[in-house]
C-alpha positions as CSV (number, residue, x, y, z in Angstrom):
1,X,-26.0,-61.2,-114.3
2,X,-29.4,-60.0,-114.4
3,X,-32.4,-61.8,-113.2
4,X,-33.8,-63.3,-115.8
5,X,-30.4,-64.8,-117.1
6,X,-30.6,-66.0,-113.1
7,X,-33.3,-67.4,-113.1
8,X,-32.1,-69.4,-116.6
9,X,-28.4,-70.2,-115.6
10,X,-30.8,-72.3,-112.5
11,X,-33.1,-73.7,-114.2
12,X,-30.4,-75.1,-116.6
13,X,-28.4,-76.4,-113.9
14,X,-31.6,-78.0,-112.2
15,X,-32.2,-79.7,-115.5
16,X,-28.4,-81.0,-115.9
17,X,-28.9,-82.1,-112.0
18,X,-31.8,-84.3,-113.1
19,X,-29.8,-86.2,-115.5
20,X,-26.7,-86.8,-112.8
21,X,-24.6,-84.1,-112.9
22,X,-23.5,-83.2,-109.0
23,X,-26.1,-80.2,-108.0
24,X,-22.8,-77.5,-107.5
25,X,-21.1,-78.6,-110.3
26,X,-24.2,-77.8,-112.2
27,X,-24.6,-74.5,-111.1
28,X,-21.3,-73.6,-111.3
29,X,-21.4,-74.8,-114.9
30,X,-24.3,-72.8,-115.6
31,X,-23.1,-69.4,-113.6
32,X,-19.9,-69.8,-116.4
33,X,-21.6,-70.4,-119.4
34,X,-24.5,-68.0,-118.7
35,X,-21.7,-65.3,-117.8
36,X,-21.7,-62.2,-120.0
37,X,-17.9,-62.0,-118.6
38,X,-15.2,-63.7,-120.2
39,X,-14.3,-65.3,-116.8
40,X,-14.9,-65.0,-113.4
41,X,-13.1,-66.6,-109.5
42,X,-14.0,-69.0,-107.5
43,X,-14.7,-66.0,-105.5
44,X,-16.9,-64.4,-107.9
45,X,-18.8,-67.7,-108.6
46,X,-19.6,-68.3,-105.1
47,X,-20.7,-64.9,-104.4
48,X,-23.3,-65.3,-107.5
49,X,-24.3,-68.7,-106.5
50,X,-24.4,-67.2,-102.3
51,X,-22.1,-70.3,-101.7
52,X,-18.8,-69.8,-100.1
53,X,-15.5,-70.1,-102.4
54,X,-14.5,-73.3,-100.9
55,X,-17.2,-74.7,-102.4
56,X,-16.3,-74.2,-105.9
57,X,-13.1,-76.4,-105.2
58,X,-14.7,-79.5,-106.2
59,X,-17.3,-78.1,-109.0
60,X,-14.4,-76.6,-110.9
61,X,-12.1,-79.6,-110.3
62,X,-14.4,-81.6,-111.7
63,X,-15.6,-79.4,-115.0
64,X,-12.0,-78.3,-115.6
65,X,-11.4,-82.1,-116.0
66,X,-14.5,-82.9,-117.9
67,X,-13.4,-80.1,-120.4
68,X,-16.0,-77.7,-119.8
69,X,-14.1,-74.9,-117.8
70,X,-10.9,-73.7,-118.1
71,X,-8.3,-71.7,-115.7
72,X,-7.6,-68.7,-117.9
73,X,-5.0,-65.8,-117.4
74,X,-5.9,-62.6,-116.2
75,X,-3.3,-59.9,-115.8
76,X,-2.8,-58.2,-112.5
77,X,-4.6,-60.5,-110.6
78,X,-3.4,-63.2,-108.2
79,X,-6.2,-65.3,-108.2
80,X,-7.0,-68.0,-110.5
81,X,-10.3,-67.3,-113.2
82,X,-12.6,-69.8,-114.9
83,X,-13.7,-69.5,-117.8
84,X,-16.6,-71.8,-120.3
85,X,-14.3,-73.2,-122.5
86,X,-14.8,-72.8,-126.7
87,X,-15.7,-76.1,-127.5
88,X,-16.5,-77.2,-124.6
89,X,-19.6,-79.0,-126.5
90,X,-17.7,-81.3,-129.1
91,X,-15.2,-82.3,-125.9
92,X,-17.8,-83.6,-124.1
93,X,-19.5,-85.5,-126.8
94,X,-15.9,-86.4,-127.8
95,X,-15.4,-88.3,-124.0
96,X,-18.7,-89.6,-124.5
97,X,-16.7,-92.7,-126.6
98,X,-14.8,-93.9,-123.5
99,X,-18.3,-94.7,-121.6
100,X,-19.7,-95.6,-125.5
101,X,-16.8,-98.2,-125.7
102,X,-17.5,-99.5,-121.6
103,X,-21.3,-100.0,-122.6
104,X,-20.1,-102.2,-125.7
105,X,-17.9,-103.8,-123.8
106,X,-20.2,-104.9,-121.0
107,X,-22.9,-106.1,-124.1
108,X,-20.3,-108.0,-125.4
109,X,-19.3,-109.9,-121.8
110,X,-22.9,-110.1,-121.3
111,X,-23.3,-111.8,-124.9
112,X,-20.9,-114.1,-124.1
113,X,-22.2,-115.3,-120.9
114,X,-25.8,-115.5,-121.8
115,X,-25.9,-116.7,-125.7
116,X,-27.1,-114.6,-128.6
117,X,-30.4,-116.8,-128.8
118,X,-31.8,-116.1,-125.2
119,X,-33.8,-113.5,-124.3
120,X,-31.2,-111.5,-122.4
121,X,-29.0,-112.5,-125.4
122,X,-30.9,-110.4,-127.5
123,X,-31.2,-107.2,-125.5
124,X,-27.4,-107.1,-125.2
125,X,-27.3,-107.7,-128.6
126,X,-29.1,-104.5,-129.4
127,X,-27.1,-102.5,-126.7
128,X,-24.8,-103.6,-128.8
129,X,-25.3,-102.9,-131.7
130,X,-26.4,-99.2,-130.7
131,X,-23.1,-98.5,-129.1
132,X,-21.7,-99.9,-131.8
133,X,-23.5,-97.8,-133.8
134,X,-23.0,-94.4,-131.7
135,X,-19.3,-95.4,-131.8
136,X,-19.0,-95.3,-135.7
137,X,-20.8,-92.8,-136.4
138,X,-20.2,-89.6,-132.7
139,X,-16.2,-88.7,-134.4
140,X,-17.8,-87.9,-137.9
141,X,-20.5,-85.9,-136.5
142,X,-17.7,-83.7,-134.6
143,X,-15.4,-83.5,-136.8
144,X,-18.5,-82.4,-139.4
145,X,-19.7,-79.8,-136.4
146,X,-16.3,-78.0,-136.3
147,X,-15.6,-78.0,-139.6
148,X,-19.3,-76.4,-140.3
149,X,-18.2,-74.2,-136.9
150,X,-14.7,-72.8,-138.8
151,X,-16.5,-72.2,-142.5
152,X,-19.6,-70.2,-141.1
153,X,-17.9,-68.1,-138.7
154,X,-19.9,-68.8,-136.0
155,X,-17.4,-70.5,-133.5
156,X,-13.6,-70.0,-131.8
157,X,-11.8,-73.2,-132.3
C-alpha cells in the first residue's frame, strides 16, 4: 500500500476508534478495506500495521463476527486470508436492529417506571419513538440500497 493510502487506511481507523471501535480492530479493518489485494494473512496485516500476527487474533475474531471480514480461500497456501467482505456495509447497518430493538426496549421499561407525563417520561418517550422510528424504516432502506446496488452495476452481492 502506498503512503498516502497509509496514511488514509489510519486516519480512518483513528476516526472509527473515536466512535468505540477497539484501536486494532480498527486498523485492521482499515488495512482490509484500504487493500488493493483481494485478501491478505494475519501475517501480512501485522507486518503492514508493524504489529505481531498474534495480534490480529482478536481484531479479526471480532470483524469476522461483525460481518465485516471474511476468511477466504486461497489455493496453495496453508494459511488462513482475510478479506473485506462485499456488503459488508448493509450487514452492519443490518445488526444495527438488535441494539435498535435493546434501546426501544430500555425506553419502554423506562416508560413504564417513570410515567409518560414526567419529565424523564417524556425523553424516553422520544428515544422511543426514534428507535421506533429507525426500526421501521433501516430494512427498507437496505433492501432499497441493494437493489439500487444489483440494477446499476456498481456492487457484488
Amino acid at each position: 500500500m502506498g503512503a498516502d493510502l497509509t496514511a488514509a487506511a489510519e486516519r480512518f481507523a483513528l476516526t472509527l476508534a473515536s466512535y468505540g471501535l477497539q484501536r486494532m480492530t480498527a486498523r485492521v479493518m482499515a488495512a482490509l478495506l484500504f487493500s488493493q489485494r483481494e485478501s491478505m494473512t494475519a501475517g501480512e496485516i501485522g507486518e503492514q500495521l508493524g504489529v505481531s500476527s498474534g495480534a490480529m487474533s482478536g481484531a479479526l475474531k471480532q470483524l469476522t463476527a461483525m460481518g465485516m471480514v471474511e476468511r477466504v480461500p486461497a489455493p496453495g497456501s496453508r494459511r488462513d486470508h482475510y478479506s473485506f467482505r462485499d456488503g459488508a456495509w448493509a450487514t452492519l447497518m443490518s445488526a444495527q436492529n438488535a441494539a435498535l430493538t435493546l434501546m426501544t426496549t430500555a425506553a419502554d421499561e423506562g416508560l413504564a417506571i417513570a410515567g409518560d407525563d414526567t419529565p424523564a417520561g417524556r425523553r424516553l418517550t422520544e428515544m422511543r419513538d426514534f428507535y421506533r422510528y429507525m426500526l421501521d424504516r433501516l430494512p427498507a432502506l437496505i433492501d432499497e440500497w441493494q437493489r439500487s446496488r444489483r440494477t446499476d452495476g456498481q456492487g457484488r452481492l
